[in-house]
N, C-alpha and C positions, 0 to 999 in steps of 0.2 A: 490346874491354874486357869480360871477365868480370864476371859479377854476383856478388858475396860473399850468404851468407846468416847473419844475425843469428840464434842463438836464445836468448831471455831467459825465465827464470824468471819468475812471477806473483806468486803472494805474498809479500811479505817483497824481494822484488827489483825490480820494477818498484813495489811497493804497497808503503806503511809498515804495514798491516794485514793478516790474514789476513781474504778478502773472504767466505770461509763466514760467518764470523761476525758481518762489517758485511754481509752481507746479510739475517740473520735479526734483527739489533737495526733495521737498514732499513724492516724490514715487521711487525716483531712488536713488543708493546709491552715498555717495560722490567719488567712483570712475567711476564711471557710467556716473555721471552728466558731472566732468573734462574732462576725456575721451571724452564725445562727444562732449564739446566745443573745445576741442585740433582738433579732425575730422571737425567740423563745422569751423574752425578759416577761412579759404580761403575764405567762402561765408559771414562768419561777415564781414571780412575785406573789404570785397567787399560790403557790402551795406553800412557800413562805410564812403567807397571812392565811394560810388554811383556808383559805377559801375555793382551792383545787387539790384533787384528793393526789396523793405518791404518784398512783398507777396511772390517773387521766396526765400529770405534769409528765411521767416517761413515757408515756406514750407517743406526747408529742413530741421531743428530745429524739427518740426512737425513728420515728418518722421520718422528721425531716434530717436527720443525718444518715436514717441508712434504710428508708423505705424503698421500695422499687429496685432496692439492689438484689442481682441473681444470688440465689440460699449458696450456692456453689463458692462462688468470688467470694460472699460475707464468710462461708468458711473459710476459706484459705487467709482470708484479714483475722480472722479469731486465732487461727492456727500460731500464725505470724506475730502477733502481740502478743499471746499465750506464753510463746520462746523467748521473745527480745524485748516486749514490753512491762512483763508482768516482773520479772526475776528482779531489777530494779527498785520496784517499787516493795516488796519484801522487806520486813521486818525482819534485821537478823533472829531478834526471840523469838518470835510467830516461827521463824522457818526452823529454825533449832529444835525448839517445842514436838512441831508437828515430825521430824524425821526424830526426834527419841521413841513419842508415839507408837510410832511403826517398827522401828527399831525392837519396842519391848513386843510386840505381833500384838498393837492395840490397832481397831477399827477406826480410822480419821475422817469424820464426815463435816465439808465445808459447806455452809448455808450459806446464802447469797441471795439479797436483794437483784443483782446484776445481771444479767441474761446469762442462764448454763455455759452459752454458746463459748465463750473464752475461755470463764472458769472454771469449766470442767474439762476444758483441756489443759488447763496450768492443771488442774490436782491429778490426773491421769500421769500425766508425765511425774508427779509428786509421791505417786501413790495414796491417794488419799478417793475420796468415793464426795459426790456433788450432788445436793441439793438447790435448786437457785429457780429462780425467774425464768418461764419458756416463753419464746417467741413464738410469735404467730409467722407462718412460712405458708402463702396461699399461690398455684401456680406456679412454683419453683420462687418465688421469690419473697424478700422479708419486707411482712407488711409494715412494722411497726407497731402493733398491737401487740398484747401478751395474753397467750392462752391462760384461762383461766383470773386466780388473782395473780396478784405481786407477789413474791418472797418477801415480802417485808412486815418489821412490828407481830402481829400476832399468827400472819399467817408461818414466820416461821417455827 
């Protein structure tokens, strides 16, 4: 018997949410979060009207919510959302789906535009194996940048 492999989308597919942003209201307070979509509005709008690329618009999202923060602390917030933020936001189907998946000993691999950093601690704990979005981590801490490209559109 051949083993089939699964691959499912992340945000918006498996998650009723896009988890960039239930993880910055996760950890940041409701003035925090506003405030810096208000600072960010010129570069949404601009990816919006395409006139700023995926990767340049989370960059800056990236930055100013979790730039300068120690890689350590940003793990234990991915850890922590991973647990109590993510399971919420699941699609009963998506979550069914993927543990029959496994169930029948199929290979379940989740793509993601969205930093590994979370999601691939939610599919760890799922069983499932993660493709996604790498951070850049320079001197123990998270720049905001993403190595390489984006998981997103054709790069996945």
């Amino acid at each position: 018997m051949s083993r089939a492999i699964a691959f499912f989308d992340f945000d918006g597919t498996i998650t009723t949410k896009d988890s960039l942003l239930e993880i910055i209201r996760f950890h940041k307070s409701n003035f925090t979060f506003f405030s810096g979509m208000l600072y960010l509005s010129p570069w949404l709008l601009g990816l919006k009207l395409k006139l700023v690329s995926p990767q340049t618009a989370k960059e800056k999202v990236l930055k100013f919510f979790f730039g300068n923060t120690p890689s350590d602390q940003f793990r234990e917030h991915c850890i922590a959302f991973a647990e109590n933020g993510i399971p919420p936001i699941i699609r009963n189907d998506a979550g069914k789906a993927i543990r029959e998946h496994i169930e029948k000993g199929n290979k379940v691999v989740v793509v993601s535009a969205s930093p590994a950093n979370w999601v691939e601690e939610w599919c760890k704990a799922s069983g499932a194996e993660c493709i996604a979005t790498i951070l850049e981590i320079k001197n123990g801490y998270v720049t905001g940048k993403i190595e390489g490209k984006n998981c997103s559109g054709p790069e996945k």
